[in-house]
C-alpha positions in Angstrom: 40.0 65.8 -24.1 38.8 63.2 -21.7 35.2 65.2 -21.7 35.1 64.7 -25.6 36.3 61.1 -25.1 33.3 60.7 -23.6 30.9 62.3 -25.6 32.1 59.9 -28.3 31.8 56.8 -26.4 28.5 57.8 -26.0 27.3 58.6 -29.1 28.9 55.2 -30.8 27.4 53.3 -27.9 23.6 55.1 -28.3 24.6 53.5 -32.0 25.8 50.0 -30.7 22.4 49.7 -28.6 20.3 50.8 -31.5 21.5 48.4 -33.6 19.5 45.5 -31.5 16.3 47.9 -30.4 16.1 48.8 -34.7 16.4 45.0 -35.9 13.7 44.3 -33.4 11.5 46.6 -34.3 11.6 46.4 -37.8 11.1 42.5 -37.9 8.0 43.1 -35.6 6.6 45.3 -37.7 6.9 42.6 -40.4 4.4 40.6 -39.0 1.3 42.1 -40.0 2.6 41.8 -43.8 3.1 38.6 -43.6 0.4 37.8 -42.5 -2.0 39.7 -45.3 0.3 37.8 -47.7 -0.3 34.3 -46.3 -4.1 35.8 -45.9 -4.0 36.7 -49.9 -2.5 33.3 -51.1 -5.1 31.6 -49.5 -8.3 33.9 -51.1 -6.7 33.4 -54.3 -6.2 29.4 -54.2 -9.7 29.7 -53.4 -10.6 31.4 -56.0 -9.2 29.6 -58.4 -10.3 26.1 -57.2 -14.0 27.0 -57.1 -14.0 28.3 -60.9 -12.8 24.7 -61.9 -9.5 26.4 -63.9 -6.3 23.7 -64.1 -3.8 26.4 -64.0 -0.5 26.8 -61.6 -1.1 27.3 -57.4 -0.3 31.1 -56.9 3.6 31.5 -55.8 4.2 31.0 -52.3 5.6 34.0 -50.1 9.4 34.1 -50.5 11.5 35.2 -47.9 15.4 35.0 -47.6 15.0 33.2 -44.5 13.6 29.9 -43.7 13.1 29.9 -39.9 10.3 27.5 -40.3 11.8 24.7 -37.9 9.7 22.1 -39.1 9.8 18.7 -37.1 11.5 16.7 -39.5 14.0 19.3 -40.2 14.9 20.0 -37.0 15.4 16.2 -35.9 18.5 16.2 -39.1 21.5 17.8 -38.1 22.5 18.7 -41.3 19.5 20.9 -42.5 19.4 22.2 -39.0 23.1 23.5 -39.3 22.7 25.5 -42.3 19.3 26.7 -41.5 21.3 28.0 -38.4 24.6 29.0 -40.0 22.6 31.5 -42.9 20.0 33.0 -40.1 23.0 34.0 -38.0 24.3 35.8 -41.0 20.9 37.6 -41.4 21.0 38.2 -37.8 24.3 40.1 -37.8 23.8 41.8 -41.1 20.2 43.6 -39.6 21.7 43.9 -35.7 24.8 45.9 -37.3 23.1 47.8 -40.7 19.7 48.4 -38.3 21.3 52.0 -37.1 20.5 53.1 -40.3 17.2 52.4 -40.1 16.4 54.6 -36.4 13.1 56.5 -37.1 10.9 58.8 -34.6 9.1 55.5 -33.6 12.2 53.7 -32.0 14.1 56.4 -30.8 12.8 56.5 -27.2 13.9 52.8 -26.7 17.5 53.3 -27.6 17.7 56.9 -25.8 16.8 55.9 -23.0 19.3 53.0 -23.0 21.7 55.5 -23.8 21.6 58.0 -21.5 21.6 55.3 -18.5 24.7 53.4 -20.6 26.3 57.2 -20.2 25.5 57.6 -16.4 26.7 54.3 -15.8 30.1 55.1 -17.1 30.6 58.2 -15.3 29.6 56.5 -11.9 31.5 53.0 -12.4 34.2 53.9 -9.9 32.0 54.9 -7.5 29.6 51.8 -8.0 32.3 49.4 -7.9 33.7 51.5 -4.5 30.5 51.1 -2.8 30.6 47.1 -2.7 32.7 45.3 0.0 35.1 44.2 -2.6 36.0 41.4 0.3 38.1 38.0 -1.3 34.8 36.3 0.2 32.8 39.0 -1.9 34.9 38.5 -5.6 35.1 34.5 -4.6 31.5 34.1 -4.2 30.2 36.3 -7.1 32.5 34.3 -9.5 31.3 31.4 -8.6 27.6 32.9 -8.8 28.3 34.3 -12.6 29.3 30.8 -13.9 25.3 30.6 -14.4 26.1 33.1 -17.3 28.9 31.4 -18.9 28.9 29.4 -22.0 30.0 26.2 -21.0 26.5 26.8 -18.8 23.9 27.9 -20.8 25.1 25.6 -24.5 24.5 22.6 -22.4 20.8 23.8 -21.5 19.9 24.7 -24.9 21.4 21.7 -26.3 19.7 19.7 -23.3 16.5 21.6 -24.4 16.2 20.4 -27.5 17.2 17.3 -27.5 14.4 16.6 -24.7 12.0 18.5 -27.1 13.2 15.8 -30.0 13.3 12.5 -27.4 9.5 13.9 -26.1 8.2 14.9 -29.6 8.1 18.6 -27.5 7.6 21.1 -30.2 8.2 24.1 -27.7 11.2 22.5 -26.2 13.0 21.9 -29.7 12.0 25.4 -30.3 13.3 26.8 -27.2 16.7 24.7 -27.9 17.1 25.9 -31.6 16.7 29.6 -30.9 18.5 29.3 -27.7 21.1 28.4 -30.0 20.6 31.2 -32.1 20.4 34.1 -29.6 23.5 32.4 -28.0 25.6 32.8 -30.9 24.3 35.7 -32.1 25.3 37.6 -28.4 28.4 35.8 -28.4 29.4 37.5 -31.8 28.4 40.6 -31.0 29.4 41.2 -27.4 33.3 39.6 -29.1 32.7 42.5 -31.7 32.6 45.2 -29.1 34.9 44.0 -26.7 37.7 44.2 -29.5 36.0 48.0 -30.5 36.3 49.8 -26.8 38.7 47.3 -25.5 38.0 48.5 -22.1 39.8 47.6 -18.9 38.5 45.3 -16.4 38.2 46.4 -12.4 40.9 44.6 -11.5 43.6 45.3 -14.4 45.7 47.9 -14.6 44.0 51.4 -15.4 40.7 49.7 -14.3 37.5 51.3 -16.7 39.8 52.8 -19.5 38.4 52.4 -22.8 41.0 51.2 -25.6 43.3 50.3 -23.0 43.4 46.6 -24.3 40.9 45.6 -21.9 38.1 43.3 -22.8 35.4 44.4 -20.0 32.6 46.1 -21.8 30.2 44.9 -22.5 29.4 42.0 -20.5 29.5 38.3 -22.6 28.0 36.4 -19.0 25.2 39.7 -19.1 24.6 40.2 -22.7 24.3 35.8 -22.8 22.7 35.0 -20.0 19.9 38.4 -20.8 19.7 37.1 -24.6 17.8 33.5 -22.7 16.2 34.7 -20.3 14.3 37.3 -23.0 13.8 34.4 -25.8 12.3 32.2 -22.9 9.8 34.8 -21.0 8.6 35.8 -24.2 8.4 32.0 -25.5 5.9 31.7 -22.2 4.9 35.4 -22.2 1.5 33.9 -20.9 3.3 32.3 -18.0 4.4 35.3 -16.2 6.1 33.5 -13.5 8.6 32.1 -15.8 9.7 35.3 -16.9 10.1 36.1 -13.8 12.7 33.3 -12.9 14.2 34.3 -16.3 14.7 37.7 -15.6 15.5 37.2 -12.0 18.3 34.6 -12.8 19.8 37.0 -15.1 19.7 40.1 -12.9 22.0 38.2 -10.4 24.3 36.6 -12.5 24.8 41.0 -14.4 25.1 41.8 -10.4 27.6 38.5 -9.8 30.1 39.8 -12.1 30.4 43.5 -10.6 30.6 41.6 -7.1 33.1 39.4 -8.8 35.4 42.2 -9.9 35.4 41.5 -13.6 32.6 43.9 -14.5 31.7 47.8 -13.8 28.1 48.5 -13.9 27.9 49.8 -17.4 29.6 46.8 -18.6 26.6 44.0 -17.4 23.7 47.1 -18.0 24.8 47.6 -21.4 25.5 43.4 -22.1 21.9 43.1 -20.3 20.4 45.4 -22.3 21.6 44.2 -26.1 20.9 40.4 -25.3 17.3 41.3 -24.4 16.7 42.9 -27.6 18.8 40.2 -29.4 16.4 37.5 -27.6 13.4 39.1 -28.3 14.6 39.8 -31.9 15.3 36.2 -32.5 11.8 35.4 -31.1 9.8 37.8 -33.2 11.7 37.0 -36.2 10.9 33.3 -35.9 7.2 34.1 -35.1 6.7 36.4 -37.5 7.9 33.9 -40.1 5.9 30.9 -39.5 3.3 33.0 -41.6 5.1 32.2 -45.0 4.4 29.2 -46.5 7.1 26.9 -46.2 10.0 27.7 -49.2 13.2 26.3 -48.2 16.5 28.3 -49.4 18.6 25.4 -48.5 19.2 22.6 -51.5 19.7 19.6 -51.0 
């Protein structure tokens, strides 16, 4: 029985990790479409204007979303909120329906994930056995992981974009309004899964047992902390030493919390792994949007 436990965990988390590697994916691949659309307007307007004819502009490209974060937008709170509140709900709808949408193309990026996820699992014990586990040891790597925690990173989004709107610092507003974003986005999904496998911390009773009321996998301080370090390396992708802070901040606060005793190593990997995805998703989304013309879905 324990052997098909297993087995089951796996498969539903090869699902679970899929969900953010397919909603990724799929918005990337939108990119090029949007752009032959914008690409087409244009030709047509064109067109039209050099023929002398009074009739209507052509119709701009509609999308459901309006991630367009325009300056004077994003400097109201109130159109910002709702621009926010209905892309989250896109967000979730496409992290959680993307399994459906696994092709030959994708399947590599969530194996792999998978398989490691798996190996993890089987080796937690031994992982978390091999560390010190000292009361200097679980002191210092809480104190480490607060890097990771909400009541961190809010502040340094929020900070970001209000900078960015103080400066007139288009990639800093950016920066704090997807920050936002990826945040909540991780936050709702790594609350999701905690509540699904329920698993027991290291230092509760029946450490590592899935469904044992637990609330240990996956990571929230990984899958958080992962989600802003991604959206920000790939925000300065051509500033590779950035990314490298990024990533290298995150790494230690995903090691922090196994030091720490709150986390096995599947927990942070797994967390690590889905807020990448989810920051690079948030990214490419965004990116790949600013080729619509602007159509706002919010009324006034």
């Amino acid at each position: 029985m324990a052997r098909e436990a297993r087995l089951l965990l796996m498969l539903v988390l090869g699902g679970i990790l899929a969900s953010t590697v397919s909603a990724s994916d799929d918005i990337a691949a939108t990119q090029p479409i949007a752009s032959q659309c914008q690409s087409a307007g244009t030709q047509a307007g064109q067109v039209q204007a050099g023929s002398g004819e009074l009739g209507s502009q052509p119709p701009p490209v509609l999308d459901r979303r309006d991630r367009i974060f325009y300056p004077g937008d994003t400097e109201r709170p109130k159109p910002l909120l709702r621009k926010l509140f209905l892309n989250i709900l896109f967000d979730q709808e496409e992290i959680f329906t993307s399994p459906f949408h696994i092709n030959r193309h994708n399947a590599l990026e969530w194996l792999v994930p998978m398989a490691v996820t798996g190996g993890l699992i089987a080796s937690d014990t031994h992982i978390a056995n091999a560390f010190e586990n000292s009361r200097g040891q679980v002191r210092w790597g809480g104190r480490v992981s607060n890097i990771g925690a909400s009541y961190t990173l809010i502040p340094i989004v929020a900070g970001s974009y209000v900078y960015g709107a103080w400066r007139d610092n288009a990639k800093a507003r950016e920066i704090g309004v997807l920050g936002t974003e990826s945040l909540l986005d991780s936050l709702i999904v790594a609350g999701i899964l905690k509540e699904v496998f329920r698993r027991n911390r290291p230092d509760e009773k029946n450490p590592g047992d899935f469904w044992g009321g637990g609330t240990s996998f996956p990571s929230g301080h990984s899958i958080q902390v992962w989600s802003i370090a991604s959206l920000v390396a790939h925000e300065y992708k051509h500033k590779k030493i950035i990314g490298v802070t990024a990533y290298s901040l995150a790494g230690i606060v995903s090691a922090s919390r196994v030091a720490a005793q709150k986390h096995f190593a599947a927990d942070v990997f797994a967390g690590g792994t889905m807020g990448w995805f989810i920051g690079r998703y948030v990214h490419e989304t965004h990116m790949s949007h600013l080729a619509h013309k602007h159509s706002s879905l919010l009324l006034p």
